[in-house]
C-alpha positions in Angstrom: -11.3 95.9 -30.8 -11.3 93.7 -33.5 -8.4 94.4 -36.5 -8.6 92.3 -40.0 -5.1 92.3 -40.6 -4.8 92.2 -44.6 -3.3 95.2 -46.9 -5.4 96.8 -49.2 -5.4 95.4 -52.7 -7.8 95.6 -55.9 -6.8 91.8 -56.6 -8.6 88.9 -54.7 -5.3 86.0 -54.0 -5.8 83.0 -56.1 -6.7 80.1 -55.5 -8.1 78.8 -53.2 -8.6 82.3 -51.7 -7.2 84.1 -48.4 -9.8 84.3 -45.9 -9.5 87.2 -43.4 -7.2 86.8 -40.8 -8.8 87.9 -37.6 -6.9 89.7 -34.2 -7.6 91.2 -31.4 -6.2 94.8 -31.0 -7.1 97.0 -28.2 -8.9 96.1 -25.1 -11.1 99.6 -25.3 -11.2 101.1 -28.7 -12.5 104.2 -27.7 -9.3 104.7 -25.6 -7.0 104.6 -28.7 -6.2 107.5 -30.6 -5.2 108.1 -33.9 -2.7 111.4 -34.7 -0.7 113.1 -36.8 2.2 116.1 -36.6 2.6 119.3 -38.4 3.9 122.4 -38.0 1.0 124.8 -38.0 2.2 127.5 -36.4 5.9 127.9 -36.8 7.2 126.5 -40.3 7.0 127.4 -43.7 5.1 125.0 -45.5 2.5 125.2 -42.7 1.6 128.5 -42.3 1.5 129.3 -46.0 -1.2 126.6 -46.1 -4.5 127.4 -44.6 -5.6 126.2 -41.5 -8.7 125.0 -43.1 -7.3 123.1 -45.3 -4.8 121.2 -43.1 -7.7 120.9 -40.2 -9.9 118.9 -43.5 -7.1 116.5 -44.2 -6.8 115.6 -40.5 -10.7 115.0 -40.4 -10.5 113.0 -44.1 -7.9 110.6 -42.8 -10.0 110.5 -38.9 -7.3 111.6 -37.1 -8.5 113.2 -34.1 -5.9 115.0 -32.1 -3.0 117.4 -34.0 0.2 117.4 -32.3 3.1 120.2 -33.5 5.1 122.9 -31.7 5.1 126.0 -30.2 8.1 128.7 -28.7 7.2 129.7 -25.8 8.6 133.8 -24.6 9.8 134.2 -21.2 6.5 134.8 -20.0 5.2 131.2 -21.6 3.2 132.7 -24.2 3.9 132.6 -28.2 5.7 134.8 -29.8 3.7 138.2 -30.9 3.1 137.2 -34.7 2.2 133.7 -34.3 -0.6 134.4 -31.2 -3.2 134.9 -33.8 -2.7 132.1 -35.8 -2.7 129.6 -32.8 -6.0 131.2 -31.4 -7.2 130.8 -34.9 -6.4 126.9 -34.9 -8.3 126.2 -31.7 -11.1 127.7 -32.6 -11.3 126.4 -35.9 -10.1 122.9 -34.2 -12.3 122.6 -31.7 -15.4 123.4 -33.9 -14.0 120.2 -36.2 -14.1 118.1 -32.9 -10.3 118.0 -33.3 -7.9 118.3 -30.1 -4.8 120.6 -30.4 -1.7 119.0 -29.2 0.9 121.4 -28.3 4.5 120.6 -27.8 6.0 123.4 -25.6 9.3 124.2 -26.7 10.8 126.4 -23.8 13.8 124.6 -22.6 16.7 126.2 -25.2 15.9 129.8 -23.6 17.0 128.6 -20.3 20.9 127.5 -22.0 21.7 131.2 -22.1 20.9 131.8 -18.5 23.3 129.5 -16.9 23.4 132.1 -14.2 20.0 130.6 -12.6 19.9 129.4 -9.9 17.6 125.6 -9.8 15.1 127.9 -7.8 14.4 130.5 -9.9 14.5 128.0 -13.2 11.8 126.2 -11.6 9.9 129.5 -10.7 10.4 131.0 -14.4 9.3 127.8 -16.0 6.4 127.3 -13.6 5.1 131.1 -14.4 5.6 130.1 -18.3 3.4 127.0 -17.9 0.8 128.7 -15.7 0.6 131.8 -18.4 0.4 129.6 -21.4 -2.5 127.4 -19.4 -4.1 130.2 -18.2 -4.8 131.5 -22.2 -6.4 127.9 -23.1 -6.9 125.5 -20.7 -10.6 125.1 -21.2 -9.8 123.6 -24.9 -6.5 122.2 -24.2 -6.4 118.2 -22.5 -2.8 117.2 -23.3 0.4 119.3 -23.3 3.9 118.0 -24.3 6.3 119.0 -22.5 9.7 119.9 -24.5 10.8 117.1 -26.9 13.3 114.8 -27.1 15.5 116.4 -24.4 17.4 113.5 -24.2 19.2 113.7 -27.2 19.7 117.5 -26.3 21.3 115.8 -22.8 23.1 112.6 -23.5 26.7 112.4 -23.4 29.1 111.8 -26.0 29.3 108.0 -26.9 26.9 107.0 -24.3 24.5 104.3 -25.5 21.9 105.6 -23.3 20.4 102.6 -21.4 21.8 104.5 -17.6 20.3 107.2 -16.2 24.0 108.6 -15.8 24.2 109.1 -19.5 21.9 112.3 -19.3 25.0 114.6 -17.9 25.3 117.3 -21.3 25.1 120.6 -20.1 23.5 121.2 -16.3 21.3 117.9 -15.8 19.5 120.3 -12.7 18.6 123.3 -15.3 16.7 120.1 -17.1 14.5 118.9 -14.2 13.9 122.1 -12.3 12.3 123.6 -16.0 10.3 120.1 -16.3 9.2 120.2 -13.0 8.0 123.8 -12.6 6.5 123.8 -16.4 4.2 120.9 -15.3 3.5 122.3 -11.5 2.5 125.7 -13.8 0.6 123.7 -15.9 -1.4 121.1 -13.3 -1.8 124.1 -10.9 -4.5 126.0 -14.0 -5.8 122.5 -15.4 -5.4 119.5 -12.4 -7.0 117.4 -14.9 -4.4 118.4 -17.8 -2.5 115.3 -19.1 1.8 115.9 -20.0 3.8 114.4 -21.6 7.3 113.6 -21.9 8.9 112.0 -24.8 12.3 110.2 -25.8 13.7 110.0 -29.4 14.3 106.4 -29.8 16.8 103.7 -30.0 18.8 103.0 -26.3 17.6 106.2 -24.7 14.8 105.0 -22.7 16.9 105.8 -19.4 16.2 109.3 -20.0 13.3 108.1 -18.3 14.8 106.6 -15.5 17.1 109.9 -15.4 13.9 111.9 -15.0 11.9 109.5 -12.4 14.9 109.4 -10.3 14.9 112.8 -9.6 11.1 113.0 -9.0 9.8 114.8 -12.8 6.0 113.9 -12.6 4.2 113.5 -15.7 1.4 111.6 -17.4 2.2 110.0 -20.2 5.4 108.4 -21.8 5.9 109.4 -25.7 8.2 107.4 -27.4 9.8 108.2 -31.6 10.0 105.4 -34.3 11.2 105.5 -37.4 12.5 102.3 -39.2 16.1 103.1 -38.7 15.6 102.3 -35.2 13.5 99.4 -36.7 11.4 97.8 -39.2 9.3 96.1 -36.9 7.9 98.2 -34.0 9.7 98.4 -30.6 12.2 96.2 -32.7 15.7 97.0 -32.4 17.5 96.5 -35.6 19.9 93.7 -35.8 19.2 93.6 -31.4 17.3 90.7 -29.8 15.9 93.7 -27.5 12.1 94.7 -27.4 12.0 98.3 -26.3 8.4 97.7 -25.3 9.6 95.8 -22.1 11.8 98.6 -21.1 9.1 101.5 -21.2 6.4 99.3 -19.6 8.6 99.1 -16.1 7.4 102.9 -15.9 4.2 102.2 -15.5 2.6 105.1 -17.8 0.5 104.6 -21.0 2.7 105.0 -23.4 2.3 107.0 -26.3 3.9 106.7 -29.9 4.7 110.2 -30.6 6.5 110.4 -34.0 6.5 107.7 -36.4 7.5 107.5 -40.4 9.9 105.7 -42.3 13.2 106.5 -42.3 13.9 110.0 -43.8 10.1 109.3 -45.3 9.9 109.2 -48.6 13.0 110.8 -49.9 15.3 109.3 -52.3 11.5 108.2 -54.3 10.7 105.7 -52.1 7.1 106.7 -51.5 6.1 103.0 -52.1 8.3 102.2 -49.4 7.0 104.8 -46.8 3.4 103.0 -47.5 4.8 99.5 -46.8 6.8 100.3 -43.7 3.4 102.3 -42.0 1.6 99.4 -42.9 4.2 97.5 -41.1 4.4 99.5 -38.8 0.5 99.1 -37.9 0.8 95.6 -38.5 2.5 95.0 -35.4 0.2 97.2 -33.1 -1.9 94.8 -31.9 0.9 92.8 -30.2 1.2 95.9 -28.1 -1.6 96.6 -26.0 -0.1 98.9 -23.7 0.4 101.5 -26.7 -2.6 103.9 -26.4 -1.8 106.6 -29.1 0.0 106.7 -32.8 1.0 109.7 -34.6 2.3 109.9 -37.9 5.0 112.2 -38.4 4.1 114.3 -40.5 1.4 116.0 -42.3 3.2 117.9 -44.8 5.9 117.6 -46.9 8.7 120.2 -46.4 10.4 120.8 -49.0 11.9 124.6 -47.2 14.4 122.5 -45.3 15.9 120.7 -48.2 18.1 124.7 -48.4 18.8 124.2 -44.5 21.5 123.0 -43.6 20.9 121.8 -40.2 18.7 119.2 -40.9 21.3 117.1 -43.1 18.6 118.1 -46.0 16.8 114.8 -45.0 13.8 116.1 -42.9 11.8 117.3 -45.8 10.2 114.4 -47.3 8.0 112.9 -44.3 4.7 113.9 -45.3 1.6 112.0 -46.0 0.9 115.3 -48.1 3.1 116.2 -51.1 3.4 119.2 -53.6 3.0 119.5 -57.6 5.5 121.9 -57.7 8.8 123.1 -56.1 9.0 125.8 -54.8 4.7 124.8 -53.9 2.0 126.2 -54.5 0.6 125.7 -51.4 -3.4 124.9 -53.0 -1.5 122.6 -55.3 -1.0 119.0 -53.4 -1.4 115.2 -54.0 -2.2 112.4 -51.9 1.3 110.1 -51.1 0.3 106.4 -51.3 0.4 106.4 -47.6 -2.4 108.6 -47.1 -4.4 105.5 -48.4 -2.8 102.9 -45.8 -3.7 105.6 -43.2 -7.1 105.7 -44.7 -7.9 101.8 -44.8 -5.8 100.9 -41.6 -7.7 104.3 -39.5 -11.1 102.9 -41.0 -10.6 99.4 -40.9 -9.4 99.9 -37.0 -12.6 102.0 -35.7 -15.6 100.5 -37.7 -14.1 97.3 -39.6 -16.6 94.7 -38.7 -19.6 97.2 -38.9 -18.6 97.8 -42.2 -18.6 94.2 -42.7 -22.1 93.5 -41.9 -23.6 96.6 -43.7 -21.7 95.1 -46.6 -23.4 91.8 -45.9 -26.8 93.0 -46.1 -26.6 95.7 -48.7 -25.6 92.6 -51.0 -27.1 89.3 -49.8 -30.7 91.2 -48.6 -30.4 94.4 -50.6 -31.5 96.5 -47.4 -29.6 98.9 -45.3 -29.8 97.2 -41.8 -30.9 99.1 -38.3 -28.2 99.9 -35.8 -29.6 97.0 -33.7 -29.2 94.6 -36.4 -25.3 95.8 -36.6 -24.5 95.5 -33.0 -26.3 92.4 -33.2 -24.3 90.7 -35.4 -20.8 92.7 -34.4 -21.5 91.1 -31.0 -21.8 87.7 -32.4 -18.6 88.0 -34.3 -16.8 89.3 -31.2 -18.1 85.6 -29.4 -17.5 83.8 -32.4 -14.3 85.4 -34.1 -14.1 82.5 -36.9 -15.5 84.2 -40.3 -16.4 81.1 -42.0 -18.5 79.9 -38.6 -20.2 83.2 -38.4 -21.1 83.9 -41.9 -22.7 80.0 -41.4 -25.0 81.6 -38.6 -25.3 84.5 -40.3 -27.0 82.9 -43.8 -28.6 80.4 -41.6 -30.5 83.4 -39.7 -30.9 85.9 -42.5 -31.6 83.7 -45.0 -30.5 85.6 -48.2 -32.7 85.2 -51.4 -30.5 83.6 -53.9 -30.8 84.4 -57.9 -30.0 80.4 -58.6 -28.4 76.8 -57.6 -25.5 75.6 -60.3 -26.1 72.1 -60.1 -23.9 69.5 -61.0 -25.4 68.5 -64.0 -25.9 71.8 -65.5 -24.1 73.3 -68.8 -21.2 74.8 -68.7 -23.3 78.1 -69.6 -25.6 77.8 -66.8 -22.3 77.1 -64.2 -20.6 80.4 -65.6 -23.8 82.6 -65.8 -24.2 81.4 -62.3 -20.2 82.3 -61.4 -20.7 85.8 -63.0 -23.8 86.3 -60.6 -21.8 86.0 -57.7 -18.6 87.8 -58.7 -21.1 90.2 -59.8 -22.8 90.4 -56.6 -20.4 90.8 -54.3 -17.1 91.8 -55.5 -18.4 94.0 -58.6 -16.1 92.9 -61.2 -16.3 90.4 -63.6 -14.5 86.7 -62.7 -11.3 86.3 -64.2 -10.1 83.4 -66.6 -8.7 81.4 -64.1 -11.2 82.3 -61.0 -13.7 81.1 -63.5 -11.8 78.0 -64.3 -11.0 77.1 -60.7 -15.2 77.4 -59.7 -16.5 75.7 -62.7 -14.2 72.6 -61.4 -15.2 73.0 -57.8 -18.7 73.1 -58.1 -18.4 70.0 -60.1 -18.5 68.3 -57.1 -19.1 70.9 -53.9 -22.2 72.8 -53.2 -22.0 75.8 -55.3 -23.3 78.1 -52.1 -19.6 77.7 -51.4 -19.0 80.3 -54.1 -21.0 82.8 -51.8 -19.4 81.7 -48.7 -15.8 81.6 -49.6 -16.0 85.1 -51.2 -17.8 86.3 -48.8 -14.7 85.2 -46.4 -12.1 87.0 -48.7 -9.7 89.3 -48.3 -11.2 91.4 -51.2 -14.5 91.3 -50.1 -13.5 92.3 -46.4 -11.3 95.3 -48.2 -14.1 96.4 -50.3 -16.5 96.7 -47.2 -13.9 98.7 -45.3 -13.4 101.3 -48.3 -17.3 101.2 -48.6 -17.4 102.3 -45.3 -15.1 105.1 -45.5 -16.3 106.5 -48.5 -20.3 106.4 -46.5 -18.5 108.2 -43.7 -16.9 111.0 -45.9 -20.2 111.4 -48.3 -22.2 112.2 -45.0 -19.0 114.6 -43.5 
């Protein structure tokens, strides 16, 4: 797949101007997937918002799969009051093409039963899995199983980077529950996908800790937020990349949870847009990472009055409310909901954007599908822009309004100037954009105009948000 990696902006950079840096991100693209968390079913904000309306916000920002938690009972199904709500969401999800991803949070019932025996905590969490597969495994592909159990389970002071750290409490109530929630979960649905995840920093051993004593699962989920690093897979202030760890497991790995920092608390919403940008930024170095989710959906503004959370878990959303306490119909859009937006867009159908783009404004036609995996094809053999919008004029051959010659006014070369600002980037030219083209075409072909905004960054940008606002007019 082919990323443009530029951040939004209504301003082209001046002068000369920055053409669009191109990358390589993912071998498949249809193998990546795009996420986000919430808290449909269990929390405050969540289920005094319809499920309607949080299901529309997932499709407007094209995330496809919805990640967020459920308690399990003893016999592995929800609690009686939240049943209806859940079976509601799967319907309603899977008529919206959306996946449900449910983390199963079963492992804090087994602490008060420390009279178990590791046989019959396998065989209870087995039957829970089976019973919660058995309700919905015909719409249900990936299942998480528990989270971040390992900073339920590491010890005091450890740093986390040996399987030995994972000692709190009885470490064989924690695999026997793993193991027999998967066996109960792969003996309904073979084809099911789990997943275990770890919360950051040191503590990928709790993956080690788990392999060694034979805990089978799919996928590997691992949580960043910019304390751990600013830079993905970073370490603050360590020369370690995390990456390198979690590949020796062999698993696609999964990005979980991700967000800024305590979001954008403390009114740094500017900052949680940068950092996801950021945070995007790097994921083309990282071809082994198969999933993102963005933690989370919703502000919360509920636990800000709890206690337990250190009052700094209610400010990750992408989501925010007018009012406080909310009115739960009464919401704006945090500046990273428009990152998400471009980067989301900009990673599935960037260049096919491009070339629509292309010949809405240089041919004034809509082109065919052929004619757009034609030229998408070409870009992915030729991934220089300035080279392949050469081939591409050279093969289309655009009607042009006029030449500015050398020799003509001053009137002519700005009428000329406005044609193409005009044209392609819809705005008028600005003093000095003017100024710096009425000297360059003194002596440089004045197609250059066309071809060096054609290679912009705002140009590419404006195709991308084109494209996304075609997608959404047809949804």
């Amino acid at each position: 797949m082919l990323l443009f990696f530029v951040f939004f902006s209504n301003c082209i950079s001046f002068m000369p101007v920055n053409s669009i840096d191109i990358n390589y991100k993912f071998e498949n693209e249809s193998d990546f997937i795009w996420g986000i968390n919430g808290h449909p079913v269990v929390d405050k904000e969540y289920v005094e918002s319809s499920l309607e309306q949080q299901l529309s916000f997932l499709t407007e920002h094209q995330f496809s799969i919805y990640r967020f938690d459920v308690n399990l009972n003893d016999e592995g199904l929800l609690f009686d009051n939240k049943v209806e709500r859940f079976d509601s969401l799967l319907e309603m999800a899977n008529k919206k093409n959306i996946q449900v991803f449910p983390v199963l949070k079963f492992y804090g019932s087994f602490l008060k039963q420390d009279t178990l025996t590791e046989q019959e905590i396998y065989q209870k969490a087995k039957r829970q899995g089976k019973n919660f597969a058995k309700k919905d495994s015909s719409r249900i592909r990936y299942y998480a199983i528990e989270n971040e159990l390992d900073l339920k389970t590491i010890a005091p002071n450890a740093r986390g980077t040996s399987s030995k750290d994972y000692s709190v409490g009885n470490p064989e109530m924690v695999i026997a529950s793993l193991k027999g929630m998967i066996d109960g979960i792969k003996g309904v649905s073979p084809e099911a996908q789990t997943i275990i995840n770890y919360g950051g920093w040191y503590n990928w051993s709790f993956i080690d800790f788990l392999l060694e004593n034979d805990v089978d699962f799919d996928i590997l989920g691992c949580h960043w937020y910019s304390e751990n690093g600013r830079r993905l897979f970073q370490l603050e202030n360590h020369n370690i990349n995390v990456l390198n760890e979690l590949k020796r497991f062999n698993k696609p790995i999964w990005i979980t949870e991700i967000n800024k920092g305590n979001g954008s608390k403390y009114h740094t919403e500017s900052e949680q847009a940068e950092m996801m940008n950021l945070f995007i930024d790097d994921l083309y170095k990282y071809p082994h990472v198969k999933a993102f989710f963005v933690y989370e959906l919703y502000d919360m503004p509920y636990l800000r009055t709890q206690e337990w959370t250190n009052y700094e878990a209610s400010d990750y959303g992408i989501i925010g409310w007018k009012s406080d306490p909310p009115v739960y119909s009464e919401y704006y859009y945090k500046p990273v909901s428009n990152v998400l937006k471009f980067r989301i867009e900009q990673a599935k159908n960037g260049i096919e954007n491009y070339v629509i783009s292309l010949y809405k404004d240089l041919i004034q036609q809509t082109p065919t599908d052929a004619l757009v995996n034609h030229w998408v094809n070409e870009f992915k053999d030729q991934p220089n822009v300035e080279t392949w919008i050469e081939m591409f004029l050279e093969h289309e051959k655009p009607t042009w309004t006029f030449f500015a010659k050398k020799n003509n006014s001053e009137e002519e070369k700005e009428e000329y100037i406005q044609s193409v600002y005009t044209r392609l980037l819809k705005r008028n030219p600005t003093i000095k954009e003017m100024k710096f083209w009425k000297k360059y075409i003194k002596n440089k072909d004045s197609l250059d105009v066309y071809k060096i905004l054609l290679s912009s960054e705002e140009y590419w940008n404006q195709s991308i948000w084109d494209g996304y606002k075609r997608k959404q007019a047809n949804n």
